[in-house]
C-alpha positions as CSV (number, residue, x, y, z in Angstrom):
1,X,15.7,-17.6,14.9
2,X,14.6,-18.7,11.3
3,X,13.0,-15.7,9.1
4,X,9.5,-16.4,9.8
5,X,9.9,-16.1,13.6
6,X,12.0,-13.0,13.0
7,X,9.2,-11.8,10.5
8,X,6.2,-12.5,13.4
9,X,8.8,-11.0,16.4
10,X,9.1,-7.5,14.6
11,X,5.2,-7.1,13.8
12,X,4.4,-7.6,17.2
13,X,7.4,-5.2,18.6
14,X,6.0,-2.5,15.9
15,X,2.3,-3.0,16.6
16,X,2.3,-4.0,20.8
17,X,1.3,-0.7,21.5
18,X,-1.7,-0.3,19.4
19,X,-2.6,-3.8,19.1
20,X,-3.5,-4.4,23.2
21,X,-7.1,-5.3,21.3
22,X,-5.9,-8.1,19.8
23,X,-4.5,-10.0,22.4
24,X,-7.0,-13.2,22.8
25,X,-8.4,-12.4,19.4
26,X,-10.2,-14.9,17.2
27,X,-8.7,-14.8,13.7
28,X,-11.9,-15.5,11.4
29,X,-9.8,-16.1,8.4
30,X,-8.9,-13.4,5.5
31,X,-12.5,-14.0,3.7
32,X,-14.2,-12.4,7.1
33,X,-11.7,-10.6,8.0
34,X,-11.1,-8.9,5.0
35,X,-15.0,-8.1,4.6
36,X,-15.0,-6.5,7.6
37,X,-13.1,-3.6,6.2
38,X,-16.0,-2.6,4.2
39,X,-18.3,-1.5,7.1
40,X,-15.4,0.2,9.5
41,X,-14.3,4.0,9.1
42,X,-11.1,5.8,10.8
43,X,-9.1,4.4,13.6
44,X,-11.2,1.4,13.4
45,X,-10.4,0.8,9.8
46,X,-6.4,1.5,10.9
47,X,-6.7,-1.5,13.2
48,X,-8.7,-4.0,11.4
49,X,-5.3,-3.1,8.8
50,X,-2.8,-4.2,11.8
51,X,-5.0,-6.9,12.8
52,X,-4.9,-8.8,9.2
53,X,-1.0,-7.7,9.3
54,X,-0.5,-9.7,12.6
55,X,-2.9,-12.1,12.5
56,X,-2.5,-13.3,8.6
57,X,-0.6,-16.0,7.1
58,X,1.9,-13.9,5.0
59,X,5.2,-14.8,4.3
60,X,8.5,-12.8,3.3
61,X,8.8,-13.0,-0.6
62,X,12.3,-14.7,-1.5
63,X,14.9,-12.5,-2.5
64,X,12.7,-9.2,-1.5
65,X,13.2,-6.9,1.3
66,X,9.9,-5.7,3.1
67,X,7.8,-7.8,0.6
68,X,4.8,-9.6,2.5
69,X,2.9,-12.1,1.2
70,X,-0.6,-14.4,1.5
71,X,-1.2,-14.8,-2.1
72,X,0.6,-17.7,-4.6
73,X,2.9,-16.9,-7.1
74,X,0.4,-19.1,-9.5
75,X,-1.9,-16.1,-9.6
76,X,-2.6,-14.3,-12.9
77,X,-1.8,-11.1,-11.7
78,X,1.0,-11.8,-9.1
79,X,3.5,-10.2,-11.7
80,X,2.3,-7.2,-11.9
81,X,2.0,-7.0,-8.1
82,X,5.7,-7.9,-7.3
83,X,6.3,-5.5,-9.5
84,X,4.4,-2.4,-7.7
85,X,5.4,-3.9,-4.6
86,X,9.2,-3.3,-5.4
87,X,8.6,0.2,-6.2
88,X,6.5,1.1,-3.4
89,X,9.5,-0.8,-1.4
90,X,11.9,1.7,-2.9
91,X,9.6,4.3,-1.6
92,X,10.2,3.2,2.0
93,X,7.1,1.6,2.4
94,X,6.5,-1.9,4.0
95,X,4.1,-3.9,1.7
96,X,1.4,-6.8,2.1
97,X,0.1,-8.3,-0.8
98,X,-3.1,-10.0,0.1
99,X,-5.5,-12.7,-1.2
100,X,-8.5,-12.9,-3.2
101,X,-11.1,-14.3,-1.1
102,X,-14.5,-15.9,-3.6
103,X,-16.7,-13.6,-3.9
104,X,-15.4,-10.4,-2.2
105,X,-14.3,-7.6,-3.5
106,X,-10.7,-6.5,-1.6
107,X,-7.4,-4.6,-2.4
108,X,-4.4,-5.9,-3.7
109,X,-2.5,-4.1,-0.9
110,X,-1.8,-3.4,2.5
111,X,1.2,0.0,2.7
112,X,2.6,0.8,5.9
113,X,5.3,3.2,6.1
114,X,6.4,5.3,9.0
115,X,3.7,4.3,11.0
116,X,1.1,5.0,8.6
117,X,-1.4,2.3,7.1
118,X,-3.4,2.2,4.1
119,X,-5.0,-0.2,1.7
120,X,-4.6,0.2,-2.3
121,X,-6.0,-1.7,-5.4
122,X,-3.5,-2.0,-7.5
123,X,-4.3,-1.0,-11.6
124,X,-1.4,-1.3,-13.9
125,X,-1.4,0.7,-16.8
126,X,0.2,-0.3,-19.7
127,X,-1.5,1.3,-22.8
128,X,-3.2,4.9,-23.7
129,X,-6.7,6.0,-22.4
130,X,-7.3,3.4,-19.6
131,X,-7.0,5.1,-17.0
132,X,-10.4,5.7,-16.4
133,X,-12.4,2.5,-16.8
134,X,-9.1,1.1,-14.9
135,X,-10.3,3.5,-12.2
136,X,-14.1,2.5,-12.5
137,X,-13.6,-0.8,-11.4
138,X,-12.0,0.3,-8.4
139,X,-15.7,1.7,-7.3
140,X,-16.8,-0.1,-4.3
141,X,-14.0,-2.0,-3.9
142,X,-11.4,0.8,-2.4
143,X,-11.1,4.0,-1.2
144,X,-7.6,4.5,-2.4
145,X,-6.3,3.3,-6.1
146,X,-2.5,2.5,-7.2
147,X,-1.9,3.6,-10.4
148,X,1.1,2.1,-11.5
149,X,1.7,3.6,-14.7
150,X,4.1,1.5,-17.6
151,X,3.6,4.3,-20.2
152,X,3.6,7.8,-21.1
153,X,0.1,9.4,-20.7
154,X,-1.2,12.6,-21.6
155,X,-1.0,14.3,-18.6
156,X,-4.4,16.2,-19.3
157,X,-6.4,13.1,-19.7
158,X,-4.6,11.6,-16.9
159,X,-5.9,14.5,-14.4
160,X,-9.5,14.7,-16.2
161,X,-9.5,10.8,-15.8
162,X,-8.7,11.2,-11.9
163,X,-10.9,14.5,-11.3
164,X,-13.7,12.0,-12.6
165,X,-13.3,9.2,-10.3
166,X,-13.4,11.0,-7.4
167,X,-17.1,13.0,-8.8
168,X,-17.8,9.6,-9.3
169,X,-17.0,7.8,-6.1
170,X,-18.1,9.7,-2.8
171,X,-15.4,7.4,-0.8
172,X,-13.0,7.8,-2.7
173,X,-9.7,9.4,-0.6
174,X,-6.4,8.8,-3.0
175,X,-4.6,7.6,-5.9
176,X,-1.2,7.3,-5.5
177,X,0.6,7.0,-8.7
178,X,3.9,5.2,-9.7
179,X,5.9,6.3,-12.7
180,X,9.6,5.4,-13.0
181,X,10.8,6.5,-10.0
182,X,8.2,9.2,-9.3
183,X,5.6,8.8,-6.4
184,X,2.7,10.8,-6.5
185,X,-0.4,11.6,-4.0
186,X,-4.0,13.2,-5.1
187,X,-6.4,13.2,-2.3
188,X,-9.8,14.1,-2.9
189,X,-9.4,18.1,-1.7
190,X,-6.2,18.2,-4.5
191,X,-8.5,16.5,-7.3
192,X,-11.3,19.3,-6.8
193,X,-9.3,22.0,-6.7
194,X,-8.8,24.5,-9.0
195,X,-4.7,23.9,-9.6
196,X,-5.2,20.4,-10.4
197,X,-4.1,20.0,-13.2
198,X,-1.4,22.8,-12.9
199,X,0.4,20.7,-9.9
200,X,-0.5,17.6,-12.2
201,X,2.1,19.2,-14.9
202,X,4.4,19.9,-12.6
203,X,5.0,16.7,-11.1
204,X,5.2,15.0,-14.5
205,X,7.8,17.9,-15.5
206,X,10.1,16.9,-12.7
């Protein structure tokens, strides 16, 4: 059995039980597919995720474990994708890296781990006080940001930065951030609250 077939055989093993929907489907290609996403909430949302998982053409990255994906290494930004992917890997999550369809605005990623799927745009920090525009162009586009951070950063910018986005986009339901080794989750009802930026410190002191 050759590691695409072995690649296809445990998706559908994983996803048989939720994926009964799918069986007959129509694959529209990632373009439609992918815009689809944009007008679905909930469990819906979940399963257009698995659908694009099962359905797309993604392929195991050489020399990676639990690496997916659909987009060529000739793209600008590929890079700086592997490398979130590998961390979010070492996180125990499976990753998809998708395409960029003309003229629609997508994610970078698909994360499932344990069961659990979500869809991130990836921003990769690199230099001081960018967090936030980085996080404005995410508007519209996401509901959930990767912050994969490749420098120190104030830590109270960092959290006023965040706190902003999510005044600033109503849909907006996490940022997961990667720093070093550290992985760390703001939803919206952690971003509002009153110990933000106390649990904000904290996780940066560890």
């Amino acid at each position: 059995m050759t590691e695409e077939h072995i690649f296809e055989y445990e998706i559908l093993e994983e996803e048989k039980d939720s994926m009964l929907v799918a069986e007959g489907y129509s694959w529209r290609g990632f373009a439609d597919e992918l815009q689809e996403l944009h007008y679905l909430q909930g469990a819906r949302f979940i399963n257009q995720l698995k659908l694009i998982i099962y359905y797309g053409e993604f392929h195991p990255v050489e020399g990676e474990t639990n690496i997916y994906s659909a987009l060529g290494e000739q793209s600008e930004d590929y890079g700086n994708l592997l490398n979130a992917a590998r961390k979010a890997v070492e996180n125990g999550y499976r990753v998809f890296i998708l395409p960029n369809p003309k003229g629609i605005r997508t994610a970078d990623f698909i994360f499932e781990r344990k069961g659990v799927y979500k869809m991130f745009d990836l921003k990769t920090i690199s230099g001081k006080n960018s967090v936030g525009n980085r996080l404005k162009e995410s508007v519209g586009q996401t509901n959930c940001v990767l912050l994969n951070l490749l420098c120190l950063y104030n830590v109270r910018n960092l959290t006023l930065e965040i706190k902003r986005y999510f005044e600033l986009s109503s849909d907006a339901q996490e940022i997961l951030i990667f720093l070093g080794k550290k992985e760390i989750s703001i939803k919206r009802n952690i971003a509002t609250s009153k110990g933000f930026l106390k649990m904000m410190m904290n996780n940066f002191r560890k």
